[in-house]
Backbone and ligand atoms as CSV (ligand in chain L), in Angstrom:
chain,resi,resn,atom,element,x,y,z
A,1,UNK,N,N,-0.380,-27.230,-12.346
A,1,UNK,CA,C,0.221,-26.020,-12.891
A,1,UNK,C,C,-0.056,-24.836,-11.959
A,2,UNK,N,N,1.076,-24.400,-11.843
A,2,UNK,CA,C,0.980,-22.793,-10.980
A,2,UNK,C,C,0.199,-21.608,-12.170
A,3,UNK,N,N,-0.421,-21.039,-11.418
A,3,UNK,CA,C,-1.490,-20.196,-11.721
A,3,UNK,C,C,-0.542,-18.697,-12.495
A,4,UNK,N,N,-0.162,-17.962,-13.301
A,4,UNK,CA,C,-0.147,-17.274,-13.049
A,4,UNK,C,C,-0.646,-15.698,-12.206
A,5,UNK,N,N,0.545,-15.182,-11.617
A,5,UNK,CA,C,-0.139,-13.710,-11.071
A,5,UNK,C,C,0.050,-12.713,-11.898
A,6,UNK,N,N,-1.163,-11.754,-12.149
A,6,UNK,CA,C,-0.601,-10.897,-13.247
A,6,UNK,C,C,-1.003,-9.755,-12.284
A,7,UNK,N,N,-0.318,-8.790,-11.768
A,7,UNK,CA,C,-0.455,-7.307,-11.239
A,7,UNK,C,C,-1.269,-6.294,-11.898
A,8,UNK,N,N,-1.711,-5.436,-11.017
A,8,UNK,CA,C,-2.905,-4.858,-11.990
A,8,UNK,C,C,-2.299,-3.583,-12.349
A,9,UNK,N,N,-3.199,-3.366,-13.465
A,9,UNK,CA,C,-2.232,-2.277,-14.310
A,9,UNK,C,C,-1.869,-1.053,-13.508
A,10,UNK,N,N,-2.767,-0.256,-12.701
A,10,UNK,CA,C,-2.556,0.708,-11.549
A,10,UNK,C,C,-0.767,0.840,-11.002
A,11,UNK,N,N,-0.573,-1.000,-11.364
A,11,UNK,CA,C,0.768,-0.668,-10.381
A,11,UNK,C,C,1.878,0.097,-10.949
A,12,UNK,N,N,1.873,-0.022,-12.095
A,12,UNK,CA,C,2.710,0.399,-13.317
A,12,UNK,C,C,2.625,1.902,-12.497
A,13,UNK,N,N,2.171,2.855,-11.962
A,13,UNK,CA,C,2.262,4.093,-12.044
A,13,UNK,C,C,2.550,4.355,-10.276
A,14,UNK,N,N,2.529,3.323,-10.065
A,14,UNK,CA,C,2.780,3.745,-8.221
A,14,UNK,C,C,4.094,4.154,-7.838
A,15,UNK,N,N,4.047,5.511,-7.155
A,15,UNK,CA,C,4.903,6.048,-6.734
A,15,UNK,C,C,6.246,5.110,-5.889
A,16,UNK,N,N,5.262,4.253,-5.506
A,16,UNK,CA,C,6.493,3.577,-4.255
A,16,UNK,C,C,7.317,2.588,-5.262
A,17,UNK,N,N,7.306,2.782,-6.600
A,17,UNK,CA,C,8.040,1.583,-6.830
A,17,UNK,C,C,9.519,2.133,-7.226
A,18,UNK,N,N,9.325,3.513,-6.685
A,18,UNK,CA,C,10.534,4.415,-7.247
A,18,UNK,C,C,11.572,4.368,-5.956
A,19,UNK,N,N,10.879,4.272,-4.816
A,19,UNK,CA,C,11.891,4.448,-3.206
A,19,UNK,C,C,11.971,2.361,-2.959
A,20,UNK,N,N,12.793,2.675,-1.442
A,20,UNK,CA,C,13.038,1.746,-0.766
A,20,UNK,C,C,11.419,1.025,-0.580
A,21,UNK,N,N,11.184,-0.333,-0.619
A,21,UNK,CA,C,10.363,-1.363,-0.466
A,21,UNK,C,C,10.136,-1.025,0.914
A,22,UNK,N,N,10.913,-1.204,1.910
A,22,UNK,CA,C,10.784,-0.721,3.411
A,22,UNK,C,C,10.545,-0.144,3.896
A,23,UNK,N,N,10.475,1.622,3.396
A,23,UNK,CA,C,9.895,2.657,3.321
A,23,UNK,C,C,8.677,2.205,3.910
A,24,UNK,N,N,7.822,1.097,3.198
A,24,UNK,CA,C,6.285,1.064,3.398
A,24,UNK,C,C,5.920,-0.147,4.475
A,25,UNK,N,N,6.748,-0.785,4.621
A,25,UNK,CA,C,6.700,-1.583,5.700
A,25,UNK,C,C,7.830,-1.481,7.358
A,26,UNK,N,N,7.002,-0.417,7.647
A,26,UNK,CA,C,8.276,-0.167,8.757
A,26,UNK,C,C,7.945,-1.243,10.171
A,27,UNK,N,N,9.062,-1.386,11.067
A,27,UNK,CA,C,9.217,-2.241,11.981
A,27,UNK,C,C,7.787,-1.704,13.228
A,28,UNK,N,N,7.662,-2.822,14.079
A,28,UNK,CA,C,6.537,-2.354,14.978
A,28,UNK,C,C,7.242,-1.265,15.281
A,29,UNK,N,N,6.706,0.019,15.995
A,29,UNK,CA,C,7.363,1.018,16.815
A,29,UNK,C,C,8.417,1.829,16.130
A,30,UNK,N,N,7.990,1.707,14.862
A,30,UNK,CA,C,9.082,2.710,13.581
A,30,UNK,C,C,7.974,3.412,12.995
A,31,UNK,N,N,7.705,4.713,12.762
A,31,UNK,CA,C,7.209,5.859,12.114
A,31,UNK,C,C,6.664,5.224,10.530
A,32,UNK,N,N,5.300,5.999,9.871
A,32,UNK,CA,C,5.022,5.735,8.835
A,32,UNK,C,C,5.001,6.731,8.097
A,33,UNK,N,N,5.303,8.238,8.720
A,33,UNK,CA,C,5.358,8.949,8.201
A,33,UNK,C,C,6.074,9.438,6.930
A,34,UNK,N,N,6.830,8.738,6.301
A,34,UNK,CA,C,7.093,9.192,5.307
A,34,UNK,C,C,6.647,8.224,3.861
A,35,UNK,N,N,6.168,7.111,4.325
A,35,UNK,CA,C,5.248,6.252,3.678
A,35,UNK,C,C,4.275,7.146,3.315
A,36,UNK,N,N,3.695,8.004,4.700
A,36,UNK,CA,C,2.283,8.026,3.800
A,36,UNK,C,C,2.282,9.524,3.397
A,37,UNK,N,N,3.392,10.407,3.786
A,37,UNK,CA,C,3.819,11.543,2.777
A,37,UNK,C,C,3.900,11.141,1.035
A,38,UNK,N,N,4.666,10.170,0.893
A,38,UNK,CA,C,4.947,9.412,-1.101
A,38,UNK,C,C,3.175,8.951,-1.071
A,39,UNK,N,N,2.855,8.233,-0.408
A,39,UNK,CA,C,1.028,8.230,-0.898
A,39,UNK,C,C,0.436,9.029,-1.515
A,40,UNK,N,N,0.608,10.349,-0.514
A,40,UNK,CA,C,-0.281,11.399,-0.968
A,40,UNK,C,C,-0.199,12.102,-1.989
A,41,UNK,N,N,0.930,11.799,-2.645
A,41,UNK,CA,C,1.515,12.578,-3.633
A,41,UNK,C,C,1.388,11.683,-5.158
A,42,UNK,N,N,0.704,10.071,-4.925
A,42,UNK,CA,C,0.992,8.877,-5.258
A,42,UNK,C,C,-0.545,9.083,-6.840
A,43,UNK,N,N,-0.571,8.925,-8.000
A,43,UNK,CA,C,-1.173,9.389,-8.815
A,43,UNK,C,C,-2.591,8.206,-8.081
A,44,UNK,N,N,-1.709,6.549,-7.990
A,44,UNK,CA,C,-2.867,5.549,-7.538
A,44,UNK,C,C,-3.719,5.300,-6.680
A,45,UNK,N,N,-3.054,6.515,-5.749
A,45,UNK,CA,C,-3.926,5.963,-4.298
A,45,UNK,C,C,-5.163,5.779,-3.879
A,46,UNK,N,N,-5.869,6.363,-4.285
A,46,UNK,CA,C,-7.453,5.621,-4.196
A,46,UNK,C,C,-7.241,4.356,-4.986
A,47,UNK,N,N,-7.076,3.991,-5.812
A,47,UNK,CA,C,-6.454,2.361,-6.131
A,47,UNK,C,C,-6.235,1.670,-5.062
A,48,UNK,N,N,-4.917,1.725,-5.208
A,48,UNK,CA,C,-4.356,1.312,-3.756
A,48,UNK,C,C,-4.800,0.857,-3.107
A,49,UNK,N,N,-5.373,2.155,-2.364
A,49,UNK,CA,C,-6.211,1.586,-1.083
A,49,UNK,C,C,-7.049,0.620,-0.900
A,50,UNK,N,N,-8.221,0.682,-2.557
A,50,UNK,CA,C,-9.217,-0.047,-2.716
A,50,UNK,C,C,-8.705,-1.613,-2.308
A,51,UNK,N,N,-7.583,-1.845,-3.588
A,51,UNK,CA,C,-6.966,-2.843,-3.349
A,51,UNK,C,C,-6.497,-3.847,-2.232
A,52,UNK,N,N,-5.416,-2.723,-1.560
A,52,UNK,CA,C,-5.593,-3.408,0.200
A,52,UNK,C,C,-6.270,-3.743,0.788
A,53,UNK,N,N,-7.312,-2.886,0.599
A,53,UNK,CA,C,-8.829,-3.141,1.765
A,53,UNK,C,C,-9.660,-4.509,1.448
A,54,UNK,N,N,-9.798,-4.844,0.168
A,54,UNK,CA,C,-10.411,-5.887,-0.679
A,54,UNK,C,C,-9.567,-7.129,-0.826
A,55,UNK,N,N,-8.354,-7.292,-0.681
A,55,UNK,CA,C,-7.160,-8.245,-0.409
A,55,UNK,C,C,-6.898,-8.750,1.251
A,56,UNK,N,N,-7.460,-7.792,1.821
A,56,UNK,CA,C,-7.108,-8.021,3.111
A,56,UNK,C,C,-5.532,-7.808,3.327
A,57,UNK,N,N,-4.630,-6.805,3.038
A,57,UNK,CA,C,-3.123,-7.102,2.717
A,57,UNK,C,C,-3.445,-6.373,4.706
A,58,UNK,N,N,-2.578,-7.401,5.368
A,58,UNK,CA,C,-2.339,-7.421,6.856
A,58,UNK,C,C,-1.245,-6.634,6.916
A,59,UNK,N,N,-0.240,-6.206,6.169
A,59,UNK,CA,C,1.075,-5.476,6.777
A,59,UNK,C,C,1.278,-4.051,5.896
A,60,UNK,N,N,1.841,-3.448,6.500
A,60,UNK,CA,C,2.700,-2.136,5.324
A,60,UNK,C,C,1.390,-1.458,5.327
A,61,UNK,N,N,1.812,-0.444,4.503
A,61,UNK,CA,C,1.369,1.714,3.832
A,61,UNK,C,C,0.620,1.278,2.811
A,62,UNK,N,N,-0.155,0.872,2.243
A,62,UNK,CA,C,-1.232,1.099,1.226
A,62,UNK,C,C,-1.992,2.142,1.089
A,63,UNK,N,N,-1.661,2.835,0.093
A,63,UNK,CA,C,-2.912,3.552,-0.435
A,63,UNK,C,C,-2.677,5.024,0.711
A,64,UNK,N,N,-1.934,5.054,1.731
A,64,UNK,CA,C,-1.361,6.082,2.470
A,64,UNK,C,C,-1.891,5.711,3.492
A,65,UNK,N,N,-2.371,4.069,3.884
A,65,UNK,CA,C,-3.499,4.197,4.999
A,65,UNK,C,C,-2.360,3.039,5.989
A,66,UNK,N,N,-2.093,3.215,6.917
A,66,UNK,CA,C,-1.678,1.837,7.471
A,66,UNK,C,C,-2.228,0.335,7.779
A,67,UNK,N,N,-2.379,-0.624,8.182
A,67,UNK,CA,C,-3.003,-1.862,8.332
A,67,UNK,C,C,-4.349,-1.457,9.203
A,68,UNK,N,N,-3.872,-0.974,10.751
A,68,UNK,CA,C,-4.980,-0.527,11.105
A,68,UNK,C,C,-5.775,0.388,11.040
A,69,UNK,N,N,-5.467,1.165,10.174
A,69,UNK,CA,C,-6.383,1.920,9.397
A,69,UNK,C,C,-7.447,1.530,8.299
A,70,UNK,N,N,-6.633,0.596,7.873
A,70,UNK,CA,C,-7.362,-0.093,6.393
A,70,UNK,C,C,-8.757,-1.097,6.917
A,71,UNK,N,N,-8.163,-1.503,8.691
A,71,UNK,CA,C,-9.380,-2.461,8.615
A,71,UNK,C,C,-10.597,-1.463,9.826
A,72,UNK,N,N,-9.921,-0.692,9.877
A,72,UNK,CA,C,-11.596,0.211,10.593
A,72,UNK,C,C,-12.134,0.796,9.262
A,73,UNK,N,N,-11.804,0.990,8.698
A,73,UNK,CA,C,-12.259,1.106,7.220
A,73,UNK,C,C,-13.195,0.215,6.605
A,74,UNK,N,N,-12.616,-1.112,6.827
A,74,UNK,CA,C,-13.731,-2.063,6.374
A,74,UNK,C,C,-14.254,-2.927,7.177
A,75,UNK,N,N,-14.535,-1.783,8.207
A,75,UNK,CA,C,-15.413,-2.599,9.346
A,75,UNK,C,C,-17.007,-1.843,9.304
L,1,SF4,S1,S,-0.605,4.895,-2.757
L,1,SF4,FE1,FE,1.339,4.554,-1.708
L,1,SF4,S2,S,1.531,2.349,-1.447
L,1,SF4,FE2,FE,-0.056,2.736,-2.986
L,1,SF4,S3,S,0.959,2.649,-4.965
L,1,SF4,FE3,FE,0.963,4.757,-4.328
L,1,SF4,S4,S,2.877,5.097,-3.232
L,1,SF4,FE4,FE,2.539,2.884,-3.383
């Protein structure tokens, strides 16, 4: 039996679920800047972030931080 995934409640209030998905995952050598403008403004983002950092999530804007941001963070 497949496991369910249940999302954590935080997500319910995240700003990004209102824009484009892509927004937060931009191409190598494409700007994040407006990813991490909706972050800052984002009620979850210390969530977020926690989340990414503790998941290890390798791609995309979490929490307003980018990938390589997230892992000097948890270095
Ligand atoms: S902090 Fe950014 S990526 Fe995280 S839920 Fe909010 S808008 Fe989405």
């Amino acid at each position: 039996m497949i496991p369910k995934l249940v999302a954590p409640q935080w997500m319910s209030d995240a700003l990004c679920a209102q824009v484009d998905t892509e927004t937060f995952f931009p191409e190598q050598g494409e700007s994040n800047r407006v990813a991490k403008r909706i972050c800052r403004r984002c009620d979850v983002q210390a969530e977020c972030l926690a989340y990414a950092v503790k998941h290890r999530m390798p791609y995309g804007v979490w929490g307003g931080k980018s990938a390589r941001e997230r892992l000097r963070r948890s270095a």
